[in-house]
C-alpha positions as a Markdown table, in Angstrom:
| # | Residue | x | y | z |
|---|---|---|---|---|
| 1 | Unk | 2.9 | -11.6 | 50.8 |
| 2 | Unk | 0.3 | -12.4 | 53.5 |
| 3 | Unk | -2.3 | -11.7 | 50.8 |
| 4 | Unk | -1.1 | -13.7 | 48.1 |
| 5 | Unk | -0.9 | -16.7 | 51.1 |
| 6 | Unk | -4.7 | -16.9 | 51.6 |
| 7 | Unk | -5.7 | -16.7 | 48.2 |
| 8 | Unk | -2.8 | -18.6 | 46.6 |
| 9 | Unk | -4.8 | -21.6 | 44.3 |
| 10 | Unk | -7.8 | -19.8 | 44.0 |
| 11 | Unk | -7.7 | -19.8 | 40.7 |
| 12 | Unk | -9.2 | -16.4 | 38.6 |
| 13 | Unk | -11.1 | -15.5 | 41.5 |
| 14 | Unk | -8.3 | -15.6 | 43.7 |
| 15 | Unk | -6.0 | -13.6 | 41.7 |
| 16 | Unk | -9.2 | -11.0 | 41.2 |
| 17 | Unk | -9.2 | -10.9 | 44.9 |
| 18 | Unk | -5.3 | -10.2 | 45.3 |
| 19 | Unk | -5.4 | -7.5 | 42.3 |
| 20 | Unk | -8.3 | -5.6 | 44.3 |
| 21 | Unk | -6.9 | -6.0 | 47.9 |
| 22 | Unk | -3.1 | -5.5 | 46.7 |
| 23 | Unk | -4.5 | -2.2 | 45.2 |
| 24 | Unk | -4.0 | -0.2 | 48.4 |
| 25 | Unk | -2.0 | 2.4 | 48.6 |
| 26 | Unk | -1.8 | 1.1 | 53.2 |
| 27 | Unk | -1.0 | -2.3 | 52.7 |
| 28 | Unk | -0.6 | -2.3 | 56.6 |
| 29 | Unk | -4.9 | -1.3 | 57.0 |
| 30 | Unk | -5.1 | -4.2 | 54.2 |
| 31 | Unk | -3.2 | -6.7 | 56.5 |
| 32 | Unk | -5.3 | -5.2 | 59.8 |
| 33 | Unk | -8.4 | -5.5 | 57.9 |
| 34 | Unk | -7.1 | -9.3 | 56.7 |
| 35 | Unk | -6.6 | -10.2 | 60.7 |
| 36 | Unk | -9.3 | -8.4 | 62.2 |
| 37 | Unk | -12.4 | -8.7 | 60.0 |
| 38 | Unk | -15.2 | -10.9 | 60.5 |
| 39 | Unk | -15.9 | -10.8 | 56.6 |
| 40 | Unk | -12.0 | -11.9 | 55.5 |
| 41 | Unk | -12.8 | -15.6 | 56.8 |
| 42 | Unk | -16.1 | -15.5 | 54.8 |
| 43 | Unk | -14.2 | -14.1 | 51.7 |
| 44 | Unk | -11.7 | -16.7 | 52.2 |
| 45 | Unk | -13.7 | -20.0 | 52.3 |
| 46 | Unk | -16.0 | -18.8 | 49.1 |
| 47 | Unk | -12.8 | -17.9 | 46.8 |
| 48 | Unk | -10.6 | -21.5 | 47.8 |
| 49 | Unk | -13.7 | -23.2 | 47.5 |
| 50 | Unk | -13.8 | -25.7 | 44.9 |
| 51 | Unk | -16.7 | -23.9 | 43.5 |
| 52 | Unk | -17.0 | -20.8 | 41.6 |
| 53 | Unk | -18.4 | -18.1 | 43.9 |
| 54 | Unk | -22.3 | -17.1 | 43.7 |
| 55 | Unk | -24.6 | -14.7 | 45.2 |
| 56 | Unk | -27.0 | -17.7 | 46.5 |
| 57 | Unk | -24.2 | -19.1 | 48.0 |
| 58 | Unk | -23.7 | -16.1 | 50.0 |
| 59 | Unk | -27.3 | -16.2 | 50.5 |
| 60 | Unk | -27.1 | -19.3 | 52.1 |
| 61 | Unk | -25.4 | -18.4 | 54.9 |
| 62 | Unk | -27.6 | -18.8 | 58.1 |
| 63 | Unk | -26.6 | -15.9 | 60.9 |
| 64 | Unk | -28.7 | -15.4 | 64.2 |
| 65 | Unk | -31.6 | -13.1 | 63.8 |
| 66 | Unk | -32.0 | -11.0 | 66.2 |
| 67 | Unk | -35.5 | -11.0 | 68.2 |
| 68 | Unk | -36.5 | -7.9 | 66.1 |
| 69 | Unk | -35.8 | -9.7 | 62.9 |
| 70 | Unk | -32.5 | -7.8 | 62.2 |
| 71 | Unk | -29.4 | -9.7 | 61.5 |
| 72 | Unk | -26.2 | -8.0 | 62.7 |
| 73 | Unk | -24.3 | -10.6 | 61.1 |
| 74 | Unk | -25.1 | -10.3 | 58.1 |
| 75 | Unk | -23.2 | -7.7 | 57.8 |
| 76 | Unk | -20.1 | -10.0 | 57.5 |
| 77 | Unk | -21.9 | -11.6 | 54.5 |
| 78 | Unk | -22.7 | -8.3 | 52.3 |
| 79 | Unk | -19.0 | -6.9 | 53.2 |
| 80 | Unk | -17.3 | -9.9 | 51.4 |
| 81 | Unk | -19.9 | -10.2 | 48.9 |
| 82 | Unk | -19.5 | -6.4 | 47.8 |
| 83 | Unk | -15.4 | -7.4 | 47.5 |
| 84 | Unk | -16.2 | -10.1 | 45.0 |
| 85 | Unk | -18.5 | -7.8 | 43.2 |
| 86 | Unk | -16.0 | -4.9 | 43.2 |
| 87 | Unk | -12.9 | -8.1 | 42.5 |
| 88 | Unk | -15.5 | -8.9 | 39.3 |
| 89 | Unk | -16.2 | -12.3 | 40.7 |
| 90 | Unk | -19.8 | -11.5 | 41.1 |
| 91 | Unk | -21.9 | -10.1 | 38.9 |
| 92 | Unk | -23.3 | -6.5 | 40.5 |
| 93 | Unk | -26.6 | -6.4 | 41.7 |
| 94 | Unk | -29.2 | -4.4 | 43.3 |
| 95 | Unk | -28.2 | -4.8 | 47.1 |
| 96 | Unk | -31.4 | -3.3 | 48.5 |
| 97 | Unk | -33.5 | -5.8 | 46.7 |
| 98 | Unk | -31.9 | -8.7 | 47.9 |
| 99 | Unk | -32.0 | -7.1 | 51.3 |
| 100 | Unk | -35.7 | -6.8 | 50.9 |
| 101 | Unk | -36.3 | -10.2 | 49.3 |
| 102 | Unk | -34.3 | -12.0 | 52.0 |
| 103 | Unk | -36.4 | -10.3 | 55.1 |
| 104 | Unk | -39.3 | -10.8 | 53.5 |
| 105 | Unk | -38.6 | -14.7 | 52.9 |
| 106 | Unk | -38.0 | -14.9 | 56.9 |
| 107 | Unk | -41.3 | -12.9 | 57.6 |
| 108 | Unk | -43.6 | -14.8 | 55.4 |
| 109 | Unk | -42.3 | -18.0 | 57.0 |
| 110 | Unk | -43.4 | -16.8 | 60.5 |
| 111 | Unk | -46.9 | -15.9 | 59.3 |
| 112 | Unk | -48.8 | -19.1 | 60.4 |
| 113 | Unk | -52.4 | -19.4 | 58.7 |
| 114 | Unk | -51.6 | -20.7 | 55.2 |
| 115 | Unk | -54.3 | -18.6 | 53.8 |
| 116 | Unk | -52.7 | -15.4 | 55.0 |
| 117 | Unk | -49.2 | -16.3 | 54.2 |
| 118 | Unk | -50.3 | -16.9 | 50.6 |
| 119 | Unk | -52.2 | -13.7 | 50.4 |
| 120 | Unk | -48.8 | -12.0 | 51.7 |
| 121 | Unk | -46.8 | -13.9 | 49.3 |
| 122 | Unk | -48.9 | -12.6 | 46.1 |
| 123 | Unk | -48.9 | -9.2 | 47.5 |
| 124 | Unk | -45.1 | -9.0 | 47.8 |
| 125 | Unk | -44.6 | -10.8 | 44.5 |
| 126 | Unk | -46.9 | -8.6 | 42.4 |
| 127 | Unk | -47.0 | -5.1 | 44.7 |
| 128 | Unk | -44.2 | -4.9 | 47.0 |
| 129 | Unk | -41.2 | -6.7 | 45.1 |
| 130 | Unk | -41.4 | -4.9 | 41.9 |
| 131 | Unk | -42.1 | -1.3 | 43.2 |
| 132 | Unk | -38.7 | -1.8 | 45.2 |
| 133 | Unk | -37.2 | -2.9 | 41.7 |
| 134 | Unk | -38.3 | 0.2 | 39.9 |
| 135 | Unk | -37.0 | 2.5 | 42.5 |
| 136 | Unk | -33.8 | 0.5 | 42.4 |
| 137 | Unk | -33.5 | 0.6 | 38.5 |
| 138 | Unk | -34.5 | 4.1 | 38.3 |
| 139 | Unk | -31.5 | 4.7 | 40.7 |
| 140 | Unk | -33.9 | 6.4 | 43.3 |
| 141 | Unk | -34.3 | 3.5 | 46.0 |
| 142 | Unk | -32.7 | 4.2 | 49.5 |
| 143 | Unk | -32.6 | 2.3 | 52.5 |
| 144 | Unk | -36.1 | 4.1 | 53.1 |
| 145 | Unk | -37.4 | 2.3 | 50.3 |
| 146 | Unk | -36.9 | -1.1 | 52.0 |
| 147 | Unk | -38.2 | -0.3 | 55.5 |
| 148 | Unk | -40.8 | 1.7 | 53.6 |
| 149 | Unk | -41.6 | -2.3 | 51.4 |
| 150 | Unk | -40.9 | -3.9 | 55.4 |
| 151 | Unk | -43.9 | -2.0 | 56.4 |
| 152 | Unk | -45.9 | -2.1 | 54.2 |
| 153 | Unk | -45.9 | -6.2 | 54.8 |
| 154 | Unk | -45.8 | -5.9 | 58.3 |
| 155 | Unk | -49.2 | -3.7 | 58.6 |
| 156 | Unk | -50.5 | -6.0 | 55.4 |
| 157 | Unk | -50.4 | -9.0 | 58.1 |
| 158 | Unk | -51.4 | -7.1 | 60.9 |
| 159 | Unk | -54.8 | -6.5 | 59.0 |
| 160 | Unk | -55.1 | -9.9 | 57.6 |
| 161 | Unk | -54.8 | -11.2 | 61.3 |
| 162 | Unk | -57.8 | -8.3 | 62.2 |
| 163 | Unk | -59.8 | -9.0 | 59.4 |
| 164 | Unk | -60.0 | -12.7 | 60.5 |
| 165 | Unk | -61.9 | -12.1 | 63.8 |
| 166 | Unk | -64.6 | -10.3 | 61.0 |
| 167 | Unk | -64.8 | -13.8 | 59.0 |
| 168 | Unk | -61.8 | -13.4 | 56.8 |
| 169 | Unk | -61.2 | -10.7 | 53.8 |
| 170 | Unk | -64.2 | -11.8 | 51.8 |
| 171 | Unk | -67.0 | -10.9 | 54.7 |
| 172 | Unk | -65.2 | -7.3 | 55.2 |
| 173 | Unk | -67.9 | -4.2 | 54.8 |
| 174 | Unk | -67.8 | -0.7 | 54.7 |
| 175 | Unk | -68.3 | -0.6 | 58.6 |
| 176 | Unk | -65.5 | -3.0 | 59.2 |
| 177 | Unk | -62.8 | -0.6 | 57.4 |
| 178 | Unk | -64.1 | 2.3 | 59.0 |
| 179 | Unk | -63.8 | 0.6 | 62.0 |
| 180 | Unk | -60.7 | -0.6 | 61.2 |
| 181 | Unk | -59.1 | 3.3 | 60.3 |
| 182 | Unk | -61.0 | 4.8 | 63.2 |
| 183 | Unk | -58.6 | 2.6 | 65.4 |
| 184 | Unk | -55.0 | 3.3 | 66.9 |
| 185 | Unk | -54.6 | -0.1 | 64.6 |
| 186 | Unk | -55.4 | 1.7 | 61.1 |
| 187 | Unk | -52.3 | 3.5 | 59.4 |
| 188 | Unk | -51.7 | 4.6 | 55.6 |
| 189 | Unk | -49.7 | 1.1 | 54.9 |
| 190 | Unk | -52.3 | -1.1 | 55.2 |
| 191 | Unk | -54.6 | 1.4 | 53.0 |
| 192 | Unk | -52.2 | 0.7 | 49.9 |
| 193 | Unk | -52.6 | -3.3 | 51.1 |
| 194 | Unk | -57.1 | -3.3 | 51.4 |
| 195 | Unk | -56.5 | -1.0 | 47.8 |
| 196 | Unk | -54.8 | -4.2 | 46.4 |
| 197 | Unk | -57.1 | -6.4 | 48.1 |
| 198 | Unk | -59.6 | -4.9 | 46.3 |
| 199 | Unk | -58.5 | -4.9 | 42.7 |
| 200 | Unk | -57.7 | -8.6 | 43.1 |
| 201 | Unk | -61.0 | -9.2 | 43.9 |
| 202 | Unk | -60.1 | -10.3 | 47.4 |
| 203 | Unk | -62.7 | -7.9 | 48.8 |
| 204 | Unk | -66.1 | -7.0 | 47.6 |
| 205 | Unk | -66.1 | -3.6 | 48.3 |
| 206 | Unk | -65.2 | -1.0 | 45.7 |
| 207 | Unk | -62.1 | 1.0 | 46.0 |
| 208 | Unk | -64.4 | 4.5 | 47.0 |
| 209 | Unk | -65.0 | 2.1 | 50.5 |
| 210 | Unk | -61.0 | 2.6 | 51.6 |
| 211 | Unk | -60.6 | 6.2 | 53.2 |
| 212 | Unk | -58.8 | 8.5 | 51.6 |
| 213 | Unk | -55.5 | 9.5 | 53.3 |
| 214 | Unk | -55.1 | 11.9 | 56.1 |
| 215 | Unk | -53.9 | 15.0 | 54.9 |
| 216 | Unk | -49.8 | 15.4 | 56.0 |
| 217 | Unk | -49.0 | 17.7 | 58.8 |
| 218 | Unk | -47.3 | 21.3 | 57.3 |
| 219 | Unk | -43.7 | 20.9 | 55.8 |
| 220 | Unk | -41.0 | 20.7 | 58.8 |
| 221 | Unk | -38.7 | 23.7 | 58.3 |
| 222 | Unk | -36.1 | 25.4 | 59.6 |
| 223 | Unk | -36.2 | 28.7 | 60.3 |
| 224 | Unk | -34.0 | 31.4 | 58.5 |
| 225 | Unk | -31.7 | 32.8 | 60.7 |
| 226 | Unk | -31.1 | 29.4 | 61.9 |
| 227 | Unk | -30.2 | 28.6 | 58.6 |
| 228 | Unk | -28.5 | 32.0 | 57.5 |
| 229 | Unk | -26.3 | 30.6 | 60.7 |
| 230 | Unk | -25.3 | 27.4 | 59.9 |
| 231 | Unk | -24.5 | 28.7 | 55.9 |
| 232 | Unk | -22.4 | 30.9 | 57.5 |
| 233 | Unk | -20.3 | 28.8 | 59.4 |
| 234 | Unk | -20.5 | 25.8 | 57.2 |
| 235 | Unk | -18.7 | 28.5 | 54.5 |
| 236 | Unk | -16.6 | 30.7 | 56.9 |
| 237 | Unk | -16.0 | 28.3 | 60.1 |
| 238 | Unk | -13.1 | 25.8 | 61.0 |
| 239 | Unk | -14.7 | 23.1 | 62.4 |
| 240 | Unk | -16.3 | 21.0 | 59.8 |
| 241 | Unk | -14.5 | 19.1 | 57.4 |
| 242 | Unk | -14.5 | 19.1 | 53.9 |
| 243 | Unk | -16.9 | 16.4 | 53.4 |
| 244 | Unk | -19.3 | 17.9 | 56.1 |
| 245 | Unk | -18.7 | 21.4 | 54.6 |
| 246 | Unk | -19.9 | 20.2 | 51.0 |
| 247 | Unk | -22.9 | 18.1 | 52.3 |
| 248 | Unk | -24.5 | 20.4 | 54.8 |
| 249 | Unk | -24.5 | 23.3 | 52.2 |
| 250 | Unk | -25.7 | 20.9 | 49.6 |
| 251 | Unk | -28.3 | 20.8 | 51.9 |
| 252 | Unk | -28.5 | 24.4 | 53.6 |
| 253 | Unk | -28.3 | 26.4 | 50.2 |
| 254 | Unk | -29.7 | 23.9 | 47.2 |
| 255 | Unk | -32.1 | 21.9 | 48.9 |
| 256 | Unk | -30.4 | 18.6 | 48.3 |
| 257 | Unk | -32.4 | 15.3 | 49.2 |
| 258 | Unk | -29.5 | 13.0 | 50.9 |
| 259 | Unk | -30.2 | 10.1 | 49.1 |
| 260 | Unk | -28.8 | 12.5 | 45.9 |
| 261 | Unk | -25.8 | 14.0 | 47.4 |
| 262 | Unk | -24.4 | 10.6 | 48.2 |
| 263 | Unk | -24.7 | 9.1 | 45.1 |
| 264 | Unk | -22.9 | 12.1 | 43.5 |
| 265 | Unk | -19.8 | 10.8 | 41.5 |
| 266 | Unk | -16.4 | 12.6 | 41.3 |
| 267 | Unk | -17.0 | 13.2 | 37.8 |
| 268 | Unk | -19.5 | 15.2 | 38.7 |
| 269 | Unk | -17.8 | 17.6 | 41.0 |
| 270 | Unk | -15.1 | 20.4 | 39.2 |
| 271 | Unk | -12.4 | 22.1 | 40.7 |
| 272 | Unk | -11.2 | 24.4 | 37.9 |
| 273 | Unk | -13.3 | 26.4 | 38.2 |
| 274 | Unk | -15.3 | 24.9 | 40.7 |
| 275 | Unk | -18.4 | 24.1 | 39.8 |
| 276 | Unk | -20.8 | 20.9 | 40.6 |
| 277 | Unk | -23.3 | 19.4 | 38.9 |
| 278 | Unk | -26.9 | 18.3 | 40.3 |
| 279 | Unk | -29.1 | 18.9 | 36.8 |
| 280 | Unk | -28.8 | 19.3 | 33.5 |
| 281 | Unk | -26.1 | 22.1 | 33.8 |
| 282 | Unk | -23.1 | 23.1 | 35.8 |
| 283 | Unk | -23.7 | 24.9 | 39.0 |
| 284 | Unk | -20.5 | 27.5 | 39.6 |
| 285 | Unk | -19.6 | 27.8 | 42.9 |
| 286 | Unk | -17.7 | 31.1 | 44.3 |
| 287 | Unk | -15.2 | 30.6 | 47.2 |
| 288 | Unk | -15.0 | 29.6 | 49.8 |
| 289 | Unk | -17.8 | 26.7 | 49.2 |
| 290 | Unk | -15.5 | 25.9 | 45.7 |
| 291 | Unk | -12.7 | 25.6 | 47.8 |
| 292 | Unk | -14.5 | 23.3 | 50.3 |
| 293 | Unk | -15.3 | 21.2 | 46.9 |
| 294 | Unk | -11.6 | 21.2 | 45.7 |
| 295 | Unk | -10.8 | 20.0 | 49.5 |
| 296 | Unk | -13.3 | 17.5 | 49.2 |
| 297 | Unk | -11.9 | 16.0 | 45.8 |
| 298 | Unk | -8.3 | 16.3 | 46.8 |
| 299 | Unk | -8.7 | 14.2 | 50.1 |
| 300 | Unk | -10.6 | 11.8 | 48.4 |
| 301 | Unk | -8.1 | 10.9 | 45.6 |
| 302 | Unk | -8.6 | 7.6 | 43.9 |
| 303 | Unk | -6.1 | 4.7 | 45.5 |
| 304 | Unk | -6.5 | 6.2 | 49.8 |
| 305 | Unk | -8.4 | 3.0 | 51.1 |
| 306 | Unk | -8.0 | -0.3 | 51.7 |
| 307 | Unk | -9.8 | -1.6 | 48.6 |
| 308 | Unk | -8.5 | 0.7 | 45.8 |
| 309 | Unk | -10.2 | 3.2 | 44.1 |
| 310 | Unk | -13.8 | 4.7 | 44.3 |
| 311 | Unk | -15.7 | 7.1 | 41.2 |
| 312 | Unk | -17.7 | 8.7 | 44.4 |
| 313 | Unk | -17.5 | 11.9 | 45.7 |
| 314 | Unk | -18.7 | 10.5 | 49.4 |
| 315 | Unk | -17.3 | 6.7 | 49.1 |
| 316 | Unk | -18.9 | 4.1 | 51.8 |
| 317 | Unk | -16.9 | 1.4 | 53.3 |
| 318 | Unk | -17.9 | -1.4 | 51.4 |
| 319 | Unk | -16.0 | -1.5 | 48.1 |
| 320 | Unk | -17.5 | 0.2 | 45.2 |
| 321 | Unk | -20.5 | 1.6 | 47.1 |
| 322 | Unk | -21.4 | 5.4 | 48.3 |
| 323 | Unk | -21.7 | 6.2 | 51.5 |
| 324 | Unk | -25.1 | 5.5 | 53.1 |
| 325 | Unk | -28.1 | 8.3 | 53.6 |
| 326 | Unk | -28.2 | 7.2 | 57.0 |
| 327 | Unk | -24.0 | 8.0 | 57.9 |
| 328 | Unk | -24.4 | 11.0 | 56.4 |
| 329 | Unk | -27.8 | 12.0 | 58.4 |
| 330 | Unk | -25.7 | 10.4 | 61.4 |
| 331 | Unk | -22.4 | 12.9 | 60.7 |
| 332 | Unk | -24.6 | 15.9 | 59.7 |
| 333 | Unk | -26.8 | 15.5 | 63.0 |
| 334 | Unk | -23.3 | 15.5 | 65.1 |
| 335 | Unk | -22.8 | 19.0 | 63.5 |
| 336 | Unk | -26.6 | 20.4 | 64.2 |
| 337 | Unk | -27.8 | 20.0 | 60.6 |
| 338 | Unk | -31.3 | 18.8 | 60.3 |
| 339 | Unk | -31.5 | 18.1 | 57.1 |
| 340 | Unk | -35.2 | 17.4 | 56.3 |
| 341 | Unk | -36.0 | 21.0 | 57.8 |
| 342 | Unk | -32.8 | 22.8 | 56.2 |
| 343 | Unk | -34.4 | 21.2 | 53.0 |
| 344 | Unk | -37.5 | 22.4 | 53.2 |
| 345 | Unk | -36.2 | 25.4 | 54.2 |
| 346 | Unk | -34.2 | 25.8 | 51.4 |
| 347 | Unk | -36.4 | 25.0 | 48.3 |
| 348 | Unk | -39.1 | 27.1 | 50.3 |
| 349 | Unk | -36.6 | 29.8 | 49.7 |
| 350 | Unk | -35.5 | 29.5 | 46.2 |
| 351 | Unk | -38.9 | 28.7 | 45.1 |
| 352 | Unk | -40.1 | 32.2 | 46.4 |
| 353 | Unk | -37.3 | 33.8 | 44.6 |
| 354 | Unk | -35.7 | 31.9 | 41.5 |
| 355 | Unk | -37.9 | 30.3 | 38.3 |
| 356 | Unk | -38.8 | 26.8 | 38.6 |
| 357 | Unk | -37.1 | 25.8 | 34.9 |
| 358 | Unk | -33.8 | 27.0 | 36.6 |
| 359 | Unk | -34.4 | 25.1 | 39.5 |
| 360 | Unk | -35.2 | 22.4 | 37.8 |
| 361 | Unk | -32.1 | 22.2 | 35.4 |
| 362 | Unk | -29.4 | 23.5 | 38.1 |
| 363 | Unk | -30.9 | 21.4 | 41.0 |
| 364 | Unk | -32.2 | 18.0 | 39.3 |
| 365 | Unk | -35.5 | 18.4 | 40.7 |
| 366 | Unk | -38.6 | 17.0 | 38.6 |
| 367 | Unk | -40.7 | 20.2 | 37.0 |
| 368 | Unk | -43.5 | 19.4 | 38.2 |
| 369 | Unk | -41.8 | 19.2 | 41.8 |
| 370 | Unk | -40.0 | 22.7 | 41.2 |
| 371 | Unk | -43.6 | 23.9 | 39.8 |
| 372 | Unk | -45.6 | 22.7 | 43.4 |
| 373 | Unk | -42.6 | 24.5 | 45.4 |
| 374 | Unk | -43.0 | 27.9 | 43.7 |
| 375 | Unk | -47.1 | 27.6 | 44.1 |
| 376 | Unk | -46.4 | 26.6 | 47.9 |
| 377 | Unk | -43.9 | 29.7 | 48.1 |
| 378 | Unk | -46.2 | 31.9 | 46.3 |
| 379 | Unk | -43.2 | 32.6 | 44.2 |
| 380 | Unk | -43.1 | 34.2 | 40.6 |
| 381 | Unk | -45.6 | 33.4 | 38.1 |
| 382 | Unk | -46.0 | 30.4 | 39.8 |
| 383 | Unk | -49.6 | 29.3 | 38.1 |
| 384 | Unk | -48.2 | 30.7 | 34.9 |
| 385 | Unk | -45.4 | 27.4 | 34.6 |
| 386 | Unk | -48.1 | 24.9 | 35.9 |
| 387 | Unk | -49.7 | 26.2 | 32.9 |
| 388 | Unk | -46.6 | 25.7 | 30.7 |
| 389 | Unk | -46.0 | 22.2 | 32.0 |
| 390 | Unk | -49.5 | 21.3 | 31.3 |
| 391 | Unk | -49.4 | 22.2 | 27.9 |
| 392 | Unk | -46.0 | 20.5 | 27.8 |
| 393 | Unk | -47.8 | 17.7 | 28.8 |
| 394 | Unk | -50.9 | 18.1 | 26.7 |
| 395 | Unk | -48.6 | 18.5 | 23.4 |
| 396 | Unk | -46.5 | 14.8 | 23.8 |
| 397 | Unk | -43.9 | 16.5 | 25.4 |
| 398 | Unk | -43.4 | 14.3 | 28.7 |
| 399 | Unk | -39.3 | 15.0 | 28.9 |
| 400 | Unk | -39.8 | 18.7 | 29.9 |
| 401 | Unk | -36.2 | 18.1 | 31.0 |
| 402 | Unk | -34.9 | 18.2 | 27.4 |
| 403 | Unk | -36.9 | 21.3 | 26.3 |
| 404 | Unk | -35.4 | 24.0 | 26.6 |
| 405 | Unk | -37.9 | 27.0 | 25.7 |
| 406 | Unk | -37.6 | 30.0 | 26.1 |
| 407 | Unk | -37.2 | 31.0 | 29.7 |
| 408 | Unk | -33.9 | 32.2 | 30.4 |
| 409 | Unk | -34.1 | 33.7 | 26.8 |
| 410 | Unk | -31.7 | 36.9 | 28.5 |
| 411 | Unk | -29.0 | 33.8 | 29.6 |
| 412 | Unk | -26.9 | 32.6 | 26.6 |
| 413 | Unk | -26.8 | 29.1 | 26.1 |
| 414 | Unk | -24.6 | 26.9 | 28.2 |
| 415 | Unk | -24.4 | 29.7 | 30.9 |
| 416 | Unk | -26.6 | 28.6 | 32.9 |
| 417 | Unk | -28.3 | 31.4 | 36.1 |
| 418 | Unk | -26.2 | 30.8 | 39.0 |
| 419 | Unk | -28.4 | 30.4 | 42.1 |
| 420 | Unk | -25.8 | 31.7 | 44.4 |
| 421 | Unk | -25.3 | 35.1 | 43.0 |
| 422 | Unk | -29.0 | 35.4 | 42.6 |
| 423 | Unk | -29.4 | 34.9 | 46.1 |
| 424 | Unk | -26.3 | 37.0 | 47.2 |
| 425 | Unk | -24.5 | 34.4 | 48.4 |
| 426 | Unk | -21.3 | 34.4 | 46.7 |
| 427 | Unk | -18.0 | 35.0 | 48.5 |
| 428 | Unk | -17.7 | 36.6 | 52.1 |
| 429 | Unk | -21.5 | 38.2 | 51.4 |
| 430 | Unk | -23.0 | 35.0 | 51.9 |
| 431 | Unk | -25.6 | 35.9 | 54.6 |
């Protein structure tokens, strides 16, 4: 077997490889993919090599950087890494922090006064590098979070390389960084960077000296019979497949940040009865939106792609991982789903109608965040559970998730209120 050919030798690595990539229920994509892809020769060299595979090795590999400071080609790199990791060669780690780490290593090496790349270097080792770490442990971080980290370095240099026709950090004043956010130069990024600055003792100004941020422009929505619209054909049309079906009312009717829907797991989805589960509790979902899920889960049985299995509900190309937040903004755009405004439609809507302890358990959204939705919507009691939480707060309780009080006292335990008959969207009556 073609398979067993390249990796014959290889020792435990190469028969980790074979197990994974022999896996496939289409040996002939697994072949295609074994002559066509620019990651199999990469794969290849680092399993027959006389060395047991590593993650710096990988690392190691130089690829042309693009003018911009991407690196197409690196692509190539993570794609056979994330088959050793899935194989069990590698030990798993946190791709978006080694993304992170490794662009930042290239940008600090083009900054040219030492002074300012050591500056850099302490800011990204003590601010930068471990907020991305959190996010990533927490399980929150997104490919946001890195260009979000990117930057923040990039606008950190910017003002270093301002600052220095004022005679460096340490001669900054109050008029300087008024100056400096007056201009088309100043932005919120470099704000977080002077605040550091600051509490480093880089700058002898006190924190009270860095303007406060601008105030966000209103809440993009969508409006409601654009949305009513686009529930309605997501639930009744023909032309969306399952995938797109479950996402965009994710979206449309629960107010579903991306970044959550496409780290959902299969174990998380039901089909009998349907139901799905964002929080604490099971959400029941009526036809035809649980027949879209039991779509969903049937044509993504374990064992359809090239490298085996895959626990997600939306699996990505690499092995093991989820599909990206970007793809699925990309496929949900081809279909007219917008889904920041259909988000902030959404919770707009359920906040003004449903109590914020049952959004938070059914939806997964932080209390407090539920609480600031229903005081935006003007919905029910809403300063009456800001005072809850705060007394929550005030008495040690901080996991307000694991309390469950007394608010759905009418709802028996373990039956939790489903949103979508609240709303009236169950069955053909949906909108």
């Amino acid at each position: 077997m073609r398979v067993s050919e390249l990796f014959e030798d290889a020792g435990e690595p190469g028969r980790a490889v074979v197990g994974l990539l022999t896996s496939s229920s289409n040996p002939k994509a697994t072949l295609q993919w074994l002559a066509r892809s620019s990651a199999a020769p990469i794969l290849v060299e680092h399993v027959r090599s006389e060395r047991v595979p590593s993650h710096a090795d990988l690392d190691a590999i130089a690829v042309p950087v693009n003018s911009d400071g991407r690196a197409p080609h690196r692509q190539a790199v993570e794609f056979a890494r994330a088959i050793l990791v899935a194989a069990g060669v590698l030990p798993s780690r946190h791709d978006l922090v080694s993304r992170y780490e490794m662009w930042a290593h290239r940008a600090l090496k083009g900054i040219d006064r030492a002074g300012d790349r050591w500056t850099l270097q302490r800011y990204h080792l003590q601010q930068l590098l471990p907020a991305v770490q959190r996010r990533c442990e927490t399980g929150k971080a997104t490919s946001s979070t890195v260009r979000r980290a990117q930057e923040r370095l990039r606008s950190a240099a910017k003002f270093l390389a301002w600052a220095e026709d004022c005679g460096g950090l340490e001669a900054l004043d109050r008029a300087a960084v008024d100056e400096w956010f007056s201009g088309l130069a100043g932005c919120r990024e470099a704000r977080m960077f002077l605040l550091w600055a600051i509490g480093q003792h880089l700058v002898g100004l006190p924190a009270s000296a860095v303007p406060s941020p601008r105030a966000d422009s209103p809440a993009e929505t969508e409006d409601h019979s654009v949305r009513a619209a686009l529930a309605r054909r997501l639930l009744h049309g023909d032309d969306a497949p399952p995938d797109i079906r479950v996402a965009g009312l994710l979206v449309v009717l629960f107010g579903q940040h991306l970044s959550r829907i496409v780290r959902l797991e299969r174990a998380a989805a039901r089909t009998d009865p349907p139901a799905i589960k964002l929080g604490r509790d099971w959400l029941d979902l009526p036809d035809p939106m649980g027949q879209h899920l039991k779509d969903l889960v049937n044509a993504r049985s374990p064992g359809t792609t090239v490298f085996g299995g895959d626990h997600w509900l939306f699996p990505g190309q690499r092995p093991g991982s989820h599909l990206s937040e970007a793809s699925l903004a990309r496929r949900l755009g081809e279909y007219g789903i917008s889904a920041r405004a259909m988000r902030n439609a959404a919770l707009f809507h359920l906040a003004s109608i449903v109590q914020p302890h049952t959004l938070s358990r059914l939806l997964g959204l932080h209390p407090n965040t539920a609480v600031a939705w229903v005081n935006l919507a003007g919905g029910i009691y809403a300063r009456y559970w800001q005072r809850l939480i705060d007394d929550d707060l005030a008495a040690g309780d901080d996991d307000y998730l694991e309390s469950d009080g007394d608010l759905d006292e009418d709802r028996p335990e373990g039956d939790p209120l489903d949103i979508l008959d609240e709303l009236g969207l169950s069955g053909d009556s949906a909108f």
